[in-house]
N, C-alpha and C positions, 0 to 999 in steps of 0.2 A: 618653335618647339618649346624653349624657357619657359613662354607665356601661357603654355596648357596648362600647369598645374595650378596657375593663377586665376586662367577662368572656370575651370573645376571647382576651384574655392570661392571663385564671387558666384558661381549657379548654386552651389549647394548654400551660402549664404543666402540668397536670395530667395530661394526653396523653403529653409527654415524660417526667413523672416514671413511668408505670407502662410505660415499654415497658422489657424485659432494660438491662439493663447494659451487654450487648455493643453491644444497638443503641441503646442511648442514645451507647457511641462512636464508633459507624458516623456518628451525625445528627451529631455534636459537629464530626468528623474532614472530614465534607463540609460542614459549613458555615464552617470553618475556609478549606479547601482554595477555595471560594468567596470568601473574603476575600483569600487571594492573587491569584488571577487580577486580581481587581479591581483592587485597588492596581497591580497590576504593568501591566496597559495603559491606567492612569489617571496613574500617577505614574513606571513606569521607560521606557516604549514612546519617551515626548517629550522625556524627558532625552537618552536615547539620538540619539534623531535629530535632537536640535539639536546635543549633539558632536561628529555625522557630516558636520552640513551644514558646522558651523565647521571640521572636519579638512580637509572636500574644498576649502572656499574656498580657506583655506593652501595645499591642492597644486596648485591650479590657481594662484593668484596667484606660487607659488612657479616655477612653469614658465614662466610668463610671463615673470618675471625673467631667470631662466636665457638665456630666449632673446634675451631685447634685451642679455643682458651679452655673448653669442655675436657677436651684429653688431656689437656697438658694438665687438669688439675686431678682427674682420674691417673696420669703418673706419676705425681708426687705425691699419690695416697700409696700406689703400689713403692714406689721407692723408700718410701719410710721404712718399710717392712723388709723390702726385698734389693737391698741398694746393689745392683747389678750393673755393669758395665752397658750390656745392651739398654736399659731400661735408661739409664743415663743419655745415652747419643742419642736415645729418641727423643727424649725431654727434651736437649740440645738443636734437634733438626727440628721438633714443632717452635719452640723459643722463635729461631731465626726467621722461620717462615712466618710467626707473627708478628715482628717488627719488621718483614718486608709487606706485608698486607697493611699493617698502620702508615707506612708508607705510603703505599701505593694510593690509600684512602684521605693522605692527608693531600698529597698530589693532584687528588681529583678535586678536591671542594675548595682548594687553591687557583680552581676554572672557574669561581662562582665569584661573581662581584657582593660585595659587602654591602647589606643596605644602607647605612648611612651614606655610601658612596653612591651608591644609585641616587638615591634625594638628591645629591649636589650635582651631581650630573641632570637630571632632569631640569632644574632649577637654573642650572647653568646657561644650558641650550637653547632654554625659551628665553633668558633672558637679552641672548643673541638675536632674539628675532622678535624685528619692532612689529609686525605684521601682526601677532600672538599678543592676547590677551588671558593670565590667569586669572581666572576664575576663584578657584578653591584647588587644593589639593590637600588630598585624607589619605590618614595613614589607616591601611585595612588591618585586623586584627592579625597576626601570623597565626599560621595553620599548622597542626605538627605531619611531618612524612612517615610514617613507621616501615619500619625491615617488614619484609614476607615472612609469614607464618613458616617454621620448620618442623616438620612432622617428628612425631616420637620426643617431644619438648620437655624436659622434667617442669617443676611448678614453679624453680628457680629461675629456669630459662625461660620459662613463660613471663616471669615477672619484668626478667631485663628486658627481653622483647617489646613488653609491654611502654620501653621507654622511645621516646620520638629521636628518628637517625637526623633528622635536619627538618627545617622551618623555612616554609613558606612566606615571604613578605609582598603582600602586593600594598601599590600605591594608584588612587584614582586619581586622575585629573580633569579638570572641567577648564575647555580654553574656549575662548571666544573668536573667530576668524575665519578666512574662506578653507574650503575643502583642499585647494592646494595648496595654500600655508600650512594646513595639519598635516599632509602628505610627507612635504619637507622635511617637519620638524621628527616626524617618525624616522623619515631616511636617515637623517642628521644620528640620531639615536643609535639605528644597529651599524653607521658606518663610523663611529667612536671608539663602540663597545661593544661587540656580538656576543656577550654574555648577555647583556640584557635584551630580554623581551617581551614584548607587549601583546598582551594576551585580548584582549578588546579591546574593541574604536567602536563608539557609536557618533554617529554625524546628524546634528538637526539643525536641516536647514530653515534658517530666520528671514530677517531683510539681506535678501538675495544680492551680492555673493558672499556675505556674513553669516556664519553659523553658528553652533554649538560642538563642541567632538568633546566625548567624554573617554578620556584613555584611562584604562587599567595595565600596570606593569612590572613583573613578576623577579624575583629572584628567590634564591634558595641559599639556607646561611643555617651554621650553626650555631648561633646566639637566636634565642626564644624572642629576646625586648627588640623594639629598635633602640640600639644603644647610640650614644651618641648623636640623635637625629633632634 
Protein backbone atom coordinates (compact mmCIF):
# COMPACT_ATOMS: atom_id res chain seq x y z
CA UNK A 1 0.00 0.00 0.00
CA UNK A 2 3.11 2.75 0.67
CA UNK A 3 4.22 1.99 -2.83
CA UNK A 4 0.74 3.07 -4.54
CA UNK A 5 1.28 6.63 -4.32
CA UNK A 6 4.67 6.01 -5.88
CA UNK A 7 3.39 4.20 -8.89
CA UNK A 8 0.61 6.91 -9.44
CA UNK A 9 3.63 9.22 -9.78
CA UNK A 10 5.87 7.10 -11.96
CA UNK A 11 2.41 6.40 -14.39
CA UNK A 12 1.50 9.92 -14.55
CA UNK A 13 5.23 10.64 -14.99
CA UNK A 14 5.35 8.58 -17.58
CA UNK A 15 2.03 9.75 -19.15
CA UNK A 16 3.44 13.22 -19.26
CA UNK A 17 6.75 12.29 -20.69
CA UNK A 18 5.11 10.55 -24.00
CA UNK A 19 2.59 13.14 -24.82
CA UNK A 20 4.09 15.81 -27.99
CA UNK A 21 6.09 18.46 -26.81
CA UNK A 22 3.55 20.94 -27.70
CA UNK A 23 1.32 19.38 -25.33
CA UNK A 24 3.47 18.62 -22.67
CA UNK A 25 3.45 22.90 -22.91
CA UNK A 26 -0.05 23.18 -23.26
CA UNK A 27 -0.14 20.84 -19.49
CA UNK A 28 3.05 22.73 -18.09
CA UNK A 29 1.45 26.51 -19.28
CA UNK A 30 -2.25 25.44 -17.52
CA UNK A 31 -0.91 24.21 -14.59
CA UNK A 32 1.16 27.25 -14.14
CA UNK A 33 -1.78 29.60 -15.02
CA UNK A 34 -3.50 27.49 -12.09
CA UNK A 35 -0.96 28.40 -9.72
CA UNK A 36 -1.55 32.10 -10.23
CA UNK A 37 -5.20 32.19 -9.83
CA UNK A 38 -4.51 30.55 -6.59
CA UNK A 39 -2.09 32.67 -5.04
CA UNK A 40 -3.70 35.65 -6.31
CA UNK A 41 -7.24 35.02 -4.38
CA UNK A 42 -5.38 33.36 -1.39
CA UNK A 43 -2.58 35.92 -1.04
CA UNK A 44 -3.48 39.37 -3.18
CA UNK A 45 -7.68 39.28 -2.88
CA UNK A 46 -7.04 40.06 1.38
CA UNK A 47 -4.24 42.31 1.15
CA UNK A 48 -6.18 44.20 -1.21
CA UNK A 49 -9.29 44.57 0.94
CA UNK A 50 -7.64 45.22 4.07
CA UNK A 51 -5.91 48.49 2.39
CA UNK A 52 -9.40 49.29 1.23
CA UNK A 53 -11.04 48.98 4.46
CA UNK A 54 -7.92 51.02 6.23
CA UNK A 55 -8.31 53.88 3.19
CA UNK A 56 -12.16 54.09 3.63
CA UNK A 57 -11.72 54.23 7.62
CA UNK A 58 -9.35 57.48 7.01
CA UNK A 59 -11.98 59.01 4.71
CA UNK A 60 -14.65 58.61 6.81
CA UNK A 61 -12.78 59.54 10.08
CA UNK A 62 -11.24 62.25 7.88
CA UNK A 63 -14.91 63.69 7.25
CA UNK A 64 -15.94 63.52 10.38
CA UNK A 65 -13.20 65.84 11.35
CA UNK A 66 -13.92 68.22 8.64
CA UNK A 67 -17.20 68.60 9.96
CA UNK A 68 -16.94 69.24 13.72
CA UNK A 69 -13.89 71.73 12.55
CA UNK A 70 -16.89 73.45 10.30
CA UNK A 71 -19.14 73.89 13.67
CA UNK A 72 -16.59 74.43 15.91
CA UNK A 73 -15.78 77.42 13.92
CA UNK A 74 -19.47 78.47 13.28
CA UNK A 75 -19.30 78.57 17.47
CA UNK A 76 -16.74 80.62 17.92
CA UNK A 77 -18.50 83.13 15.64
CA UNK A 78 -21.63 82.82 17.61
CA UNK A 79 -19.53 83.01 20.91
CA UNK A 80 -17.97 86.11 20.22
CA UNK A 81 -21.26 87.73 20.26
CA UNK A 82 -23.20 85.54 22.54
CA UNK A 83 -20.47 84.14 25.18
CA UNK A 84 -23.05 81.68 26.83
CA UNK A 85 -22.41 78.84 28.99
CA UNK A 86 -24.23 76.38 26.83
CA UNK A 87 -22.50 77.65 23.73
CA UNK A 88 -19.31 77.15 25.51
CA UNK A 89 -19.68 73.24 26.70
CA UNK A 90 -20.58 72.66 23.04
CA UNK A 91 -17.46 74.29 21.75
CA UNK A 92 -15.81 72.20 24.65
CA UNK A 93 -17.68 68.69 23.56
CA UNK A 94 -16.87 69.34 19.65
CA UNK A 95 -12.84 70.33 20.80
CA UNK A 96 -12.60 66.89 22.43
CA UNK A 97 -14.38 64.83 20.09
CA UNK A 98 -11.71 66.28 17.49
CA UNK A 99 -8.73 65.40 19.25
CA UNK A 100 -10.23 61.92 19.70
CA UNK A 101 -10.77 61.67 15.67
CA UNK A 102 -7.10 62.99 15.08
CA UNK A 103 -6.41 60.20 17.26
CA UNK A 104 -8.09 57.72 16.04
CA UNK A 105 -6.72 58.86 12.42
CA UNK A 106 -3.22 59.12 13.57
CA UNK A 107 -3.71 55.29 14.85
CA UNK A 108 -4.79 54.30 11.72
CA UNK A 109 -2.11 55.38 9.13
CA UNK A 110 0.43 54.19 12.14
CA UNK A 111 -0.90 50.52 10.20
CA UNK A 112 0.66 51.71 7.17
CA UNK A 113 4.39 50.93 6.49
CA UNK A 114 6.57 53.85 5.57
CA UNK A 115 7.98 53.69 2.00
CA UNK A 116 11.42 54.13 2.48
CA UNK A 117 10.80 51.14 4.83
CA UNK A 118 9.11 49.20 2.18
CA UNK A 119 12.48 49.70 -0.31
CA UNK A 120 14.58 48.28 2.41
CA UNK A 121 12.53 45.50 3.14
CA UNK A 122 12.24 44.59 -0.51
CA UNK A 123 15.74 44.88 -1.07
CA UNK A 124 16.45 43.00 1.96
CA UNK A 125 14.58 39.92 1.19
CA UNK A 126 15.94 39.38 -2.36
CA UNK A 127 19.02 39.95 -1.23
CA UNK A 128 18.35 36.62 1.01
CA UNK A 129 17.65 34.71 -1.82
CA UNK A 130 20.54 33.57 -4.02
CA UNK A 131 18.01 31.94 -6.40
CA UNK A 132 16.75 35.79 -7.42
CA UNK A 133 18.26 37.97 -9.68
CA UNK A 134 17.43 42.08 -9.65
CA UNK A 135 16.91 43.25 -12.38
CA UNK A 136 15.87 47.04 -11.99
CA UNK A 137 13.57 48.30 -9.62
CA UNK A 138 11.66 51.84 -10.19
CA UNK A 139 10.24 54.03 -8.00
CA UNK A 140 6.42 54.81 -9.52
CA UNK A 141 5.38 58.35 -9.18
CA UNK A 142 2.94 58.67 -5.91
CA UNK A 143 -0.50 59.00 -6.63
CA UNK A 144 -2.57 61.33 -4.37
CA UNK A 145 -5.94 59.51 -2.29
CA UNK A 146 -8.65 62.44 -1.89
CA UNK A 147 -11.65 62.25 0.99
CA UNK A 148 -15.18 61.67 -0.64
CA UNK A 149 -16.98 64.63 -1.76
CA UNK A 150 -19.58 65.99 1.15
CA UNK A 151 -22.65 67.38 -0.11
CA UNK A 152 -23.77 70.94 0.73
CA UNK A 153 -19.60 71.96 0.73
CA UNK A 154 -19.07 75.85 1.04
CA UNK A 155 -16.14 76.87 -1.49
CA UNK A 156 -13.73 76.85 1.47
CA UNK A 157 -14.42 73.35 2.08
CA UNK A 158 -14.44 72.55 -1.24
CA UNK A 159 -11.03 73.92 -1.51
CA UNK A 160 -9.59 71.83 1.70
CA UNK A 161 -11.10 68.78 0.25
CA UNK A 162 -9.62 69.58 -2.77
CA UNK A 163 -6.21 68.59 -0.73
CA UNK A 164 -4.91 64.78 -0.98
CA UNK A 165 -5.71 62.71 2.52
CA UNK A 166 -2.62 60.33 1.74
CA UNK A 167 -0.24 58.92 -1.07
CA UNK A 168 -0.06 56.22 -2.96
CA UNK A 169 3.71 54.75 -3.32
CA UNK A 170 4.12 51.92 -5.58
CA UNK A 171 7.43 50.31 -6.52
CA UNK A 172 8.11 47.80 -9.76
CA UNK A 173 10.34 45.13 -9.66
CA UNK A 174 11.88 43.26 -12.54
CA UNK A 175 13.68 39.83 -11.09
CA UNK A 176 15.14 37.17 -12.93
CA UNK A 177 14.45 33.33 -11.74
CA UNK A 178 12.16 30.35 -11.69
CA UNK A 179 8.23 30.87 -11.02
CA UNK A 180 8.93 29.25 -7.49
CA UNK A 181 11.54 31.26 -6.41
CA UNK A 182 9.28 34.38 -7.10
CA UNK A 183 6.39 32.56 -5.30
CA UNK A 184 8.74 32.48 -2.22
CA UNK A 185 10.01 35.61 -2.18
CA UNK A 186 6.25 36.95 -2.33
CA UNK A 187 5.38 34.68 0.62
CA UNK A 188 8.66 35.72 2.31
CA UNK A 189 7.08 39.55 1.96
CA UNK A 190 3.42 39.28 3.55
CA UNK A 191 4.83 36.78 6.17
CA UNK A 192 7.26 39.94 7.43
CA UNK A 193 4.89 42.43 6.98
CA UNK A 194 1.17 42.20 6.07
CA UNK A 195 1.02 45.72 5.55
CA UNK A 196 2.68 45.34 2.57
CA UNK A 197 1.11 44.42 -0.55
CA UNK A 198 1.65 43.53 -3.98
CA UNK A 199 -0.62 44.45 -6.23
CA UNK A 200 0.83 42.62 -9.70
CA UNK A 201 3.01 39.81 -10.72
CA UNK A 202 3.47 39.30 -14.16
CA UNK A 203 5.65 35.89 -15.01
CA UNK A 204 7.49 35.42 -18.45
CA UNK A 205 8.60 32.44 -18.96
CA UNK A 206 12.26 32.36 -20.80
CA UNK A 207 14.99 29.46 -20.75
CA UNK A 208 12.74 27.14 -18.95
CA UNK A 209 12.66 27.07 -15.45
CA UNK A 210 14.23 30.68 -15.73
CA UNK A 211 11.89 33.52 -16.13
CA UNK A 212 11.14 37.03 -15.75
CA UNK A 213 8.34 38.32 -12.82
CA UNK A 214 7.72 41.89 -12.77
CA UNK A 215 6.22 42.82 -9.22
CA UNK A 216 4.51 45.96 -8.43
CA UNK A 217 4.14 46.94 -4.61
CA UNK A 218 1.86 49.24 -2.90
CA UNK A 219 1.67 51.34 0.33
CA UNK A 220 -0.03 54.18 1.41
CA UNK A 221 1.82 57.24 3.43
CA UNK A 222 1.51 60.56 4.14
CA UNK A 223 4.59 62.22 2.91
CA UNK A 224 3.97 63.16 -1.18
CA UNK A 225 8.28 62.43 -2.02
CA UNK A 226 9.77 59.28 -1.19
CA UNK A 227 11.85 60.68 1.47
CA UNK A 228 14.60 59.13 2.48
CA UNK A 229 14.71 56.45 -0.18
Amino acid sequence: MADAPNTSLARATQWYNLRPIRERALILLTALVLVVVLVWELGVTPLQQRNQSLENRIQTLSASRDDLLAQQQTLNQQLATDPSREMRDQLNARQQRLERLNQQIAETTGQLIAPRAMVALLRDILAAQDALELQALELQTPTPVFAPDAPDQSSQEQAEAAQPLLYAHDVELRIMGSYLDVLNYLERLEALDERLGWIKLEYSAGDWPSGEAIIRVQTLSLDQAWLGV
